[in-house]
C-alpha positions as CSV (number, residue, x, y, z in Angstrom):
1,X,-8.0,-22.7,7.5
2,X,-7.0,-26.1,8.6
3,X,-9.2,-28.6,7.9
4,X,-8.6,-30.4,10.7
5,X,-8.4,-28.4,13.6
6,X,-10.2,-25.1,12.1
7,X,-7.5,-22.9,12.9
8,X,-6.3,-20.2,10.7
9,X,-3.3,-20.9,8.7
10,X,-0.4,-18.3,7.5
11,X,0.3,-18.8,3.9
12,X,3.5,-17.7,2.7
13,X,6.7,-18.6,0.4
14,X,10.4,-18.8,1.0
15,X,13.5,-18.8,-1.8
16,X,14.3,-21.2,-4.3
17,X,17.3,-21.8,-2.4
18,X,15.7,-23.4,0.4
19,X,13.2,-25.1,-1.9
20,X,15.7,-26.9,-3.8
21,X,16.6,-29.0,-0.9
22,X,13.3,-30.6,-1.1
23,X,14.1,-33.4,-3.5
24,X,18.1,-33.8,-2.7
25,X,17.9,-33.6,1.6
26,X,14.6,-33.7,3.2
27,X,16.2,-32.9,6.8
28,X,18.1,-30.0,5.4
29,X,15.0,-28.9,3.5
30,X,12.8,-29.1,7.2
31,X,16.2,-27.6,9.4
32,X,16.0,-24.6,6.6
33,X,12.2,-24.1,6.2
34,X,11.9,-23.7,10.4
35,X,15.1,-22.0,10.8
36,X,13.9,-19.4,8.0
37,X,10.1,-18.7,9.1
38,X,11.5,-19.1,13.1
39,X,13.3,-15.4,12.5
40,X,10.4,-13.7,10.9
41,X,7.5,-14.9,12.4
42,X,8.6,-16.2,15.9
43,X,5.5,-17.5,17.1
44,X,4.5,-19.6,14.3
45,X,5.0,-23.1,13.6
46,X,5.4,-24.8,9.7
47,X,2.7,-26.8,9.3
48,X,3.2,-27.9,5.5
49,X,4.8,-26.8,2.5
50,X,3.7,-27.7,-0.8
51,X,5.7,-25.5,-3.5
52,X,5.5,-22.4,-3.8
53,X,4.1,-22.0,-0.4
54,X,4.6,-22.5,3.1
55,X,1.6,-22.9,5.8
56,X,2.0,-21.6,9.1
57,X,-0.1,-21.9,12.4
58,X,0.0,-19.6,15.0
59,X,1.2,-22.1,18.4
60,X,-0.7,-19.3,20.4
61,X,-4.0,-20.6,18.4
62,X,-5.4,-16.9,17.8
């Protein structure tokens, strides 16, 4: 749940690969992460990552 809006959030993980851009390229790391959960959940956004996971939010708001 978001704490700010109330809405569910999605929690799920990604590889390392992706993950190790987090310290070296934080553009690459965010082009990645949204590139990666755009193909398998298409109508979610990235709302935050804080290793090991990633929290989506479904734009549709159900």
């Amino acid at each position: 749940m978001d704490d700010l809006t109330g809405k569910p959030l999605l929690k799920s993980m990604m590889g390392e690969r992706i993950w190790r851009l987090f310290d070296s390229d934080k553009a690459a790391f965010q082009r990645e992460t949204i590139a990666y959960f755009e193909q398998g959940y298409p109508d979610w956004e990235v709302k935050r990552a804080k290793y090991p996971h990633v929290f989506l939010q479904n734009r549709k708001g159900h």
